[in-house]
GUKOLZA-952083 format. One record per residue (C-alpha): residue number from 1; x negated, y negated, z. Coordinates in pm, 1 decimal, padded with zeros to 6 digits. Last residue first. Example, Ala and Ser with C-alpha at 12.3 -4.5 7.8 and 13.67 -1.06 7.14 Angstrom:
<rs>
<r 2 <-01367.0 00106.0 00714.0>> <r 1 <-01230.0 00450.0 00780.0>> 
</rs>
This chain:
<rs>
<r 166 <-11948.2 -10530.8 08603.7>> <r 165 <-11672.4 -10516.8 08808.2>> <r 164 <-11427.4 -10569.7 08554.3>> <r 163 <-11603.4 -10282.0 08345.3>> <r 162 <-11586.7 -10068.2 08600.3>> <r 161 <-11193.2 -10155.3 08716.1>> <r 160 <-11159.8 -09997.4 08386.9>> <r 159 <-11332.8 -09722.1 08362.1>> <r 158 <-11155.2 -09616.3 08727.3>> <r 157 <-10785.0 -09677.1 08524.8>> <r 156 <-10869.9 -09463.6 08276.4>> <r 155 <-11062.9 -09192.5 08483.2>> <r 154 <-10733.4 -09202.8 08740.4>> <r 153 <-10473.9 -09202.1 08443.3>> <r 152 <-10616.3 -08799.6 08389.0>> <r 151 <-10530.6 -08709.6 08712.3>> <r 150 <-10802.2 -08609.9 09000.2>> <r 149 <-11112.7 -08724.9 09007.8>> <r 148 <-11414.3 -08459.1 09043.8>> <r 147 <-11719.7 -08636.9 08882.8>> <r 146 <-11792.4 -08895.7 09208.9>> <r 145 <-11842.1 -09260.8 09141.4>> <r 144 <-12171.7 -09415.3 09139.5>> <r 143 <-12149.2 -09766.3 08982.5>> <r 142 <-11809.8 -09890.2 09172.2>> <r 141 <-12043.5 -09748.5 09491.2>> <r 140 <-11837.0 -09534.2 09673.8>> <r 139 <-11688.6 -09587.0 09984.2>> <r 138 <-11500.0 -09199.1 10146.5>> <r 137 <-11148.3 -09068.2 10315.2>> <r 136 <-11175.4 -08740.7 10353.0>> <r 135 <-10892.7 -08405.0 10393.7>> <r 134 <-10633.9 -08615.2 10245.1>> <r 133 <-10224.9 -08503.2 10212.0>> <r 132 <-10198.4 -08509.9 10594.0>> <r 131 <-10342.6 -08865.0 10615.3>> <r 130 <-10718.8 -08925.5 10616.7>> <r 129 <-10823.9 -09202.0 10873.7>> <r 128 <-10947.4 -09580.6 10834.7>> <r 127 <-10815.5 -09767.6 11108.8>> <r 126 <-10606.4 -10103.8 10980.3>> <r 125 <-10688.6 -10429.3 10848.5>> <r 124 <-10671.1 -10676.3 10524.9>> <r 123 <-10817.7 -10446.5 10273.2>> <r 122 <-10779.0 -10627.3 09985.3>> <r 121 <-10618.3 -10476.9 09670.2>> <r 120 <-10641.6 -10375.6 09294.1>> <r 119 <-10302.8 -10227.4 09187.5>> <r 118 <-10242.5 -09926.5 08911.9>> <r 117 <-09898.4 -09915.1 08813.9>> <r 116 <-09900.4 -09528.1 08735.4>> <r 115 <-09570.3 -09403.5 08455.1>> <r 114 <-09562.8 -09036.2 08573.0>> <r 113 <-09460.0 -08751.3 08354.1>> <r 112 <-09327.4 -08428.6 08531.6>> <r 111 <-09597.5 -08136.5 08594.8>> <r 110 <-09780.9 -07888.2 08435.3>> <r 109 <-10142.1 -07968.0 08468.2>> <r 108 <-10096.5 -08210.2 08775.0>> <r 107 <-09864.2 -08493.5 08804.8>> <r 106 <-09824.5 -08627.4 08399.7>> <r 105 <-09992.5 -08947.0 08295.4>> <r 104 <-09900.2 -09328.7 08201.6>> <r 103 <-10124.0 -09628.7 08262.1>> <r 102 <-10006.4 -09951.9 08366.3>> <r 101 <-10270.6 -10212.1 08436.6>> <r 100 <-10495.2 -10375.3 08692.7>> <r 99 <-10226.2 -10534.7 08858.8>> <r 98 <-10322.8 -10797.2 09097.0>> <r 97 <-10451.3 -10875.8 09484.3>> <r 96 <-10259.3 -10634.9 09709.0>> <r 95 <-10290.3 -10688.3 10056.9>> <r 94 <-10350.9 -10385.5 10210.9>> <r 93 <-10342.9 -10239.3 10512.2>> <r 92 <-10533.1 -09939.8 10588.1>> <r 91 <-10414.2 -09585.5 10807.4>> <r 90 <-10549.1 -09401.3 10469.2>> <r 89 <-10249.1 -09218.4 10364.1>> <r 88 <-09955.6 -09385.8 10538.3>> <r 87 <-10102.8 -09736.9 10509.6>> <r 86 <-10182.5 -09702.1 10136.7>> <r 85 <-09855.9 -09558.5 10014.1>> <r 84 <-09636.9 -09814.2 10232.6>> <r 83 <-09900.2 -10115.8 10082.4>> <r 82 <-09846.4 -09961.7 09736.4>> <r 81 <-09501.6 -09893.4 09733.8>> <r 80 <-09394.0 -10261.0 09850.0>> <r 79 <-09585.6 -10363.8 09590.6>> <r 78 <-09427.9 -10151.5 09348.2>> <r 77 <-09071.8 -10292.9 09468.9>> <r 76 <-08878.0 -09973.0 09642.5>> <r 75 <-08569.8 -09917.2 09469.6>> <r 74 <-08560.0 -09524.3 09499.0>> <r 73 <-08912.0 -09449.7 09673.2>> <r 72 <-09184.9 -09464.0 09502.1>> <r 71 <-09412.7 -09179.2 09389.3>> <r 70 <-09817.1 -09183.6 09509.8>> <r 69 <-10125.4 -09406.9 09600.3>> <r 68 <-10458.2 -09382.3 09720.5>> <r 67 <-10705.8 -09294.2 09412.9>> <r 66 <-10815.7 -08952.6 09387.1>> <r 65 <-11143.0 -08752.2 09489.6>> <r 64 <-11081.7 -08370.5 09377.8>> <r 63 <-11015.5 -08094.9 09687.4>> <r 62 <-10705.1 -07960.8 09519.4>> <r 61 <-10659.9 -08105.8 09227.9>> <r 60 <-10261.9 -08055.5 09255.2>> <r 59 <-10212.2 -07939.6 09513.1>> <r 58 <-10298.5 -08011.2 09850.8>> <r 57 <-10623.2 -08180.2 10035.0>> <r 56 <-10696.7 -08468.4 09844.2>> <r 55 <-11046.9 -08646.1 09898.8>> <r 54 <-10918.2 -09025.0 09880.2>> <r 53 <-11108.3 -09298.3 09758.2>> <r 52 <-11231.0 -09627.9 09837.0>> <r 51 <-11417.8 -09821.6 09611.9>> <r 50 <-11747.3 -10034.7 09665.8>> <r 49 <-11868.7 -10343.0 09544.3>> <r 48 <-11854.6 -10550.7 09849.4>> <r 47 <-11496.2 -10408.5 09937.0>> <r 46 <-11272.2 -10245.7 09647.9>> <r 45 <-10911.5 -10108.8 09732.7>> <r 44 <-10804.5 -09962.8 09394.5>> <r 43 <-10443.8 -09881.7 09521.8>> <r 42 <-10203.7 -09652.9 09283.1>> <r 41 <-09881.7 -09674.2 09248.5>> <r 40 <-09583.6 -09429.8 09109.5>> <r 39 <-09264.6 -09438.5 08894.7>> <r 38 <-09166.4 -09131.2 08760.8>> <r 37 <-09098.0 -09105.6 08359.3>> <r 36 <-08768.9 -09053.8 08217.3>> <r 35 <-08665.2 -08716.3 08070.6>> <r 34 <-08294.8 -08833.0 08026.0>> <r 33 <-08027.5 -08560.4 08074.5>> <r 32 <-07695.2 -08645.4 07899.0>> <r 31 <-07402.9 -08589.8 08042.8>> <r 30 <-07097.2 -08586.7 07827.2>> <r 29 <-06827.7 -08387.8 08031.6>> <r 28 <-06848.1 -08093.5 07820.8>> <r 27 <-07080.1 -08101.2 07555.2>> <r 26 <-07335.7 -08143.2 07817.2>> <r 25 <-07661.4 -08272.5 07717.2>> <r 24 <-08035.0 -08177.8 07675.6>> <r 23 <-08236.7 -08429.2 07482.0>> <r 22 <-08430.9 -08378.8 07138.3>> <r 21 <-08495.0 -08730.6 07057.1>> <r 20 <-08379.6 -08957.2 06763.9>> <r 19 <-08149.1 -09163.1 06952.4>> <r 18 <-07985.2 -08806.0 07066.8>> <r 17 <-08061.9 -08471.8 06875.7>> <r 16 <-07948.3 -08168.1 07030.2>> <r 15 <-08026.3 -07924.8 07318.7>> <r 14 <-07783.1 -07757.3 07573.5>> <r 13 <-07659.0 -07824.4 07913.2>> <r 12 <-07445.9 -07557.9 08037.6>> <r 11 <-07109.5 -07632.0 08216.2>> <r 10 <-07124.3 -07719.6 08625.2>> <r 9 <-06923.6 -08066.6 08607.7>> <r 8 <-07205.5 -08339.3 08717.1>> <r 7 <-07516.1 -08180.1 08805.5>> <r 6 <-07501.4 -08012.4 08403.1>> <r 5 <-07638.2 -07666.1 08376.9>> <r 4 <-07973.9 -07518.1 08305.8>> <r 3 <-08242.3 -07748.9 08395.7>> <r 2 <-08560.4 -07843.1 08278.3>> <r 1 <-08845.6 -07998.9 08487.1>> 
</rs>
């Protein structure tokens, strides 16, 4: 997302050359607009060789299988993010077991760039339901995962835990 004028004094923020990137900035006060990546998590709980996944019920990928997980909160550990993220959208509790890796990505066609810390986790209780956001909750096979995933990281970060698990 772009914007127009500076949040700090009101003047217009216009384009030029900083540490070798094109940034917007305000001649004025001396804001300068950094384009930084959003933090988010995603939750590869896996349970006797199957994956659970998400069928996602808004935009974007409307109605694609995704991995639990979403944006962090402002200075929320990733952890903590994955086991609040998990909970609220699948009613599971998680104990997260490692980092499977980091993979970067953009929310939906058109959207701001997301850095994903990907976490593979235990399911250590809960009762399974589909949050707001989810229309299904499903287990699939590690071997017979469903076409339609959502994001671009997801397919990276699904090959992966594939060849871990294989």
């Amino acid at each position: 997302m772009l914007y127009s004028f500076c949040p700090k004094c009101g003047q217009i923020l216009r384009r030029r050359p900083i540490d070798g990137v094109e940034r917007l900035a305000c001649s004025s006060c001396g804001f300068i607009f950094y384009q930084n990546s959003k933090p988010c998590v995603g939750v590869l709980a896996v349970k006797e060789g199957q994956l659970l996944l998400v069928r996602r019920a808004i935009e974007p990928y409307f109605g694609y299988w995704d991995i639990p997980g979403g944006f962090l909160e402002a200075g929320e550990h990733p952890e903590a993010g994955a086991i609040r993220e998990m909970a609220e959208e699948t009613g599971l509790v998680i104990e997260p077991v490692e980092i499977l890796g980091l993979y970067m990505s953009a929310y939906g066609p058109d959207g701001e760039h997301t850095l994903n810390i990907c976490y593979v986790a235990e399911v250590a209780g809960g009762q399974p339901r589909p949050a707001s956001d989810a229309s299904e909750l499903r287990w699939f096979d590690l071997g017979d995962l469903p076409e339609q995933i959502a994001f671009d990281w997801s397919h990276e970060a699904l090959t992966h835990l594939q060849q871990r698990y294989n």
